[in-house]
C-alpha positions in Angstrom: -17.0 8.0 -17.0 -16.7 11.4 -15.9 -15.1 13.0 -13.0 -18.4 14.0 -12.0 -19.6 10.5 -12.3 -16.9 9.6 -9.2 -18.3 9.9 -5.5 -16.3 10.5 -3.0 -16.9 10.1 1.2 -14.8 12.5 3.1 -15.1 11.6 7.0 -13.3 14.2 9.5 -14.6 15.4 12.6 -12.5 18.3 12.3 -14.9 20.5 10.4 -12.4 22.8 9.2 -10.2 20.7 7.7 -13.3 18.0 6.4 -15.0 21.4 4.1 -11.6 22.1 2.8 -10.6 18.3 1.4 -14.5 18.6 -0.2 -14.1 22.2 -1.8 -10.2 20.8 -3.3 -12.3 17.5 -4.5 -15.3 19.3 -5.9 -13.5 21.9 -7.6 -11.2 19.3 -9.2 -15.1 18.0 -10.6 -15.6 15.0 -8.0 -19.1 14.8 -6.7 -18.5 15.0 -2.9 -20.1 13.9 0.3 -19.0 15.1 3.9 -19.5 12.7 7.0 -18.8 14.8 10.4 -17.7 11.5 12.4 -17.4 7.6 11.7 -20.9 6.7 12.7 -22.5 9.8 10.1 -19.8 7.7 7.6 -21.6 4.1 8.3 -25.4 5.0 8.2 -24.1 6.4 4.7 -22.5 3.8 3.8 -25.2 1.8 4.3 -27.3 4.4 2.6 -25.5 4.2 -0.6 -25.3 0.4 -0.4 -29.4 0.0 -0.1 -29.7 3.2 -2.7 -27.0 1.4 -5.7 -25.1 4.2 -5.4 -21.4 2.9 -3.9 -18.4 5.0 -3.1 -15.7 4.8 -5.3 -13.4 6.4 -2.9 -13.2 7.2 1.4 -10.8 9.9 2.8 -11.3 9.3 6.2 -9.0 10.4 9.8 -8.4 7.8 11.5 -8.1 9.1 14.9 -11.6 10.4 15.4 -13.8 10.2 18.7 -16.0 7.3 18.8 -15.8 4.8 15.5 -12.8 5.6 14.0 -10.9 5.3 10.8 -10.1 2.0 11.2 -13.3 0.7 11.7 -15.1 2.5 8.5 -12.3 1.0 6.6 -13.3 -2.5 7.7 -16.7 -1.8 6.9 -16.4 0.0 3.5 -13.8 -2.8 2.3 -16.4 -5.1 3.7 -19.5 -4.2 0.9 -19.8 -6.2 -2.5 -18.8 -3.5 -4.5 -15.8 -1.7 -2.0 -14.8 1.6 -2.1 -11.3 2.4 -2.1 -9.8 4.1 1.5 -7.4 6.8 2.1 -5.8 7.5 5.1 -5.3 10.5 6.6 -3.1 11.4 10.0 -0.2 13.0 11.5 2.8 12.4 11.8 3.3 9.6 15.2 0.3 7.9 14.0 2.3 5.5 11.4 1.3 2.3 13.6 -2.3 3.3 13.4 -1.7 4.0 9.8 -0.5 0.2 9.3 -3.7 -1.2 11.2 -5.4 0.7 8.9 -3.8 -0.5 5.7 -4.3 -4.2 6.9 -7.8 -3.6 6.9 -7.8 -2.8 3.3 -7.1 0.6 3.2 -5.0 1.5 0.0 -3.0 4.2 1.2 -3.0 7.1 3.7 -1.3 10.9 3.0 -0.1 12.6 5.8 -1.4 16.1 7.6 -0.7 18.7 6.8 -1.8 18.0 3.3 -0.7 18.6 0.5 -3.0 19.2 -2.0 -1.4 18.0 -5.4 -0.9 14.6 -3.3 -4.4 14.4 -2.5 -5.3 14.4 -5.9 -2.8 12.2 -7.4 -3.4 9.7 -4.9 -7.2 9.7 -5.2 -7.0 9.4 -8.9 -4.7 6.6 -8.4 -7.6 5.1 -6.2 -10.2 5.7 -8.7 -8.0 3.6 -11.7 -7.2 1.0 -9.1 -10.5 0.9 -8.5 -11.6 0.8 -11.8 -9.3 -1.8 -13.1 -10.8 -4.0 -10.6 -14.7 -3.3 -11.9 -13.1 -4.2 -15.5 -11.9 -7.6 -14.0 -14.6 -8.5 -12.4 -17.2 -7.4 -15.7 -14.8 -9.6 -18.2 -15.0 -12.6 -15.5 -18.8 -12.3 -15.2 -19.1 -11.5 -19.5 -17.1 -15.2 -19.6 -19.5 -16.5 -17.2 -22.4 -16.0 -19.6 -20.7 -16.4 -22.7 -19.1 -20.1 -21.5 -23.1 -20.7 -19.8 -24.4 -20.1 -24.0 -21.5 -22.9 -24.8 -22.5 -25.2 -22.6 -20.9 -28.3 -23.3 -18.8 -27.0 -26.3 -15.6 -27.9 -25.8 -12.8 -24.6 -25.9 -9.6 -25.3 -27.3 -6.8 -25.9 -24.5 -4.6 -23.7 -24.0 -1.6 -23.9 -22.6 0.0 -21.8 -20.2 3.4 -20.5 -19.8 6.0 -21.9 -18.2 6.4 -20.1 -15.3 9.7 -18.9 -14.4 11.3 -20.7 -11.5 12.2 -18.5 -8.6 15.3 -18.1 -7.2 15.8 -20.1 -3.8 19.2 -18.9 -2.7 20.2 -15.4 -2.8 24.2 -14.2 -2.2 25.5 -11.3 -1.0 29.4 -12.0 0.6 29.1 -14.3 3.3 25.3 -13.2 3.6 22.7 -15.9 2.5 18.9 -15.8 2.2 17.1 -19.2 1.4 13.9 -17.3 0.3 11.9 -20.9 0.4 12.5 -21.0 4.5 12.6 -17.8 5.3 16.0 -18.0 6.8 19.3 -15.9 6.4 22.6 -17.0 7.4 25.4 -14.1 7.9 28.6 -16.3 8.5 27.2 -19.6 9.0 25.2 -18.0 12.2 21.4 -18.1 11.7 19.8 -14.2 12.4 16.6 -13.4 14.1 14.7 -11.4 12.1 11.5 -10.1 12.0 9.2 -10.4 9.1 9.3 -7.4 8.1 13.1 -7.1 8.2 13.7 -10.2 6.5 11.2 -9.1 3.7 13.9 -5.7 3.3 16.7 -7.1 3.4 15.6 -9.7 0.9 14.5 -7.0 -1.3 18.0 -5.4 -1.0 19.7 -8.4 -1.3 18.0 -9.8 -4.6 19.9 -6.3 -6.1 23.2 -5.5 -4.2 25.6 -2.5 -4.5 22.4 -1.1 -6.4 20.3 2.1 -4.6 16.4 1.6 -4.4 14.4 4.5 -3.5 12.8 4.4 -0.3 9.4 4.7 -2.2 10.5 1.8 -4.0 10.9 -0.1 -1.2 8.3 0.5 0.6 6.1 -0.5 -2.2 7.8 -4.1 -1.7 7.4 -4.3 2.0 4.7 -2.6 2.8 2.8 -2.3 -0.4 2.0 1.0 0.0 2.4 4.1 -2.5 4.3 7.0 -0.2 6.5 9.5 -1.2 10.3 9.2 0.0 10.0 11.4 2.6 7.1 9.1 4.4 8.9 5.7 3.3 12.0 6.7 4.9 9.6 6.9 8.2 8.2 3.8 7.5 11.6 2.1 7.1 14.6 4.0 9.2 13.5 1.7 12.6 13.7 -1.9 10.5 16.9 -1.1 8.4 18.2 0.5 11.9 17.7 -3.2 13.7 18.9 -4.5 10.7 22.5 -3.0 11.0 22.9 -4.0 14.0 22.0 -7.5 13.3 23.9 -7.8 10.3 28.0 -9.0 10.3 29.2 -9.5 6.8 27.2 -6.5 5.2 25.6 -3.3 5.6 22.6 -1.6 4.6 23.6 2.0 3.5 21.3 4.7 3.5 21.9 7.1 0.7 20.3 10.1 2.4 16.9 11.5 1.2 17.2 8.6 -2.2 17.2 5.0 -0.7 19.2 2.2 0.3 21.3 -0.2 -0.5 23.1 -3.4 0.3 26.9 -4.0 0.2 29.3 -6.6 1.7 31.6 -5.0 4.1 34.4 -6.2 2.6 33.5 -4.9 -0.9 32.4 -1.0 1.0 34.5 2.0 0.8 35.1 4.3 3.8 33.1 7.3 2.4 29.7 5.3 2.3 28.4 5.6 5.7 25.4 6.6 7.0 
């Protein structure tokens, strides 16, 4: 499939901003088309869905008068054959971002743009995308083929043997049952939030080792940012962290990642 094959929705009230994305996108070969708001986005959507011709991938703002972002992403990610959503804000609308993502957005870039990151991350889109079409053509070719068998039995096959995860991970007098959900930092049980246990069990199952914010964030959030926007995402939950945490420390290596350490086990010179 060509590049010219690929359609792409761009939805920005700003009209400025909405032409430019299209010109980068059809120059680059995409076949583009330009909603001015979120309800010119849904009566195309629906278009397209009625015509067989889907979206393969939105760029939408998400803070946009009337039906925003949000909302076309519930509704494009709501079709049989779903497009893939992009994001796009500013910088202070991260928690909008998130509400986004949960409702099955795959990524957002931030404004300004930067054009090379556009790109990348809707060609990313389009072979997510297109890895899922594959899946779901190979399930639906087994369909038929195992319809023509009938009642011919298939040879069993076994599967592997999983590997067993690791309940119980150690770092000093820090312990994370990952089967409850709890940590224990000297025998005394810590609040955490979800999202805080989720890094710190992330740092944990690798300690004294630095992960790349990006890295991370792909863990926790499941999101593909660059390090600059993961260290956003992440500065607030690792900050609570430290202050929650007795035995060890998360150190921030700054502008590469994290990492965990006991504090017994932490020279001087790595603070943060």
């Amino acid at each position: 499939m060509s590049q010219s094959d690929v359609r792409i929705l761009v939805v920005d009230d700003d009209a400025s901003m909405r032409q430019t994305i299209a010109l980068v996108l059809s120059k680059a070969g995409y076949t583009v088309v330009q909603a001015k708001n979120g309800e010119a986005a849904l009566a195309l959507l629906d278009e397209a869905h009625t015509q067989a011709t889907p979206f393969d991938v939105i760029l939408t703002d998400i803070v946009m008068h009337g039906i925003d972002g949000v909302a076309v992403t519930r509704t494009a990610r709501s079709l049989p054959d779903p497009p893939e959503v992009i994001l796009l804000t500013r910088h202070g609308k991260l928690e909008t971002a998130m509400a986004a993502i949960d409702a099955g957005a795959v990524g957002y870039l931030l404004k300004p743009l930067q054009w090379h990151m556009l790109l990348q991350r809707v060609a990313t889109a389009i072979e997510h995308r297109r890895s899922i079409q594959m899946q779901r053509e190979q399930a639906q070719a087994w369909q038929r083929i195992l319809g023509i068998i009938g009642d011919v039995p298939l040879p069993p096959t076994a599967p592997p043997d999983p590997e067993p995860p690791q309940r119980y991970l150690q770092v000093g007098s820090l312990q994370i049952d990952t089967f409850r959900r709890e940590v224990q930092d000297q025998g005394q049980l810590l609040d955490l939030t979800p999202l805080e246990y989720t890094i710190l069990a992330t740092l944990a199952a690798s300690p004294n080792l630095i992960i790349p914010y990006s890295t991370l964030v792909e863990q926790t959030h499941q999101l593909h940012v660059d390090n600059r926007e993961a260290y956003q995402l992440l500065r607030t939950h690792t900050s609570n962290l430290r202050r929650k945490l007795q035995s060890c420390r998360v150190v921030s290596i700054r502008g590469v990642g994290y990492m965990l350490e006991s504090q017994r086990d932490a020279p001087d010179t790595l603070s943060d």
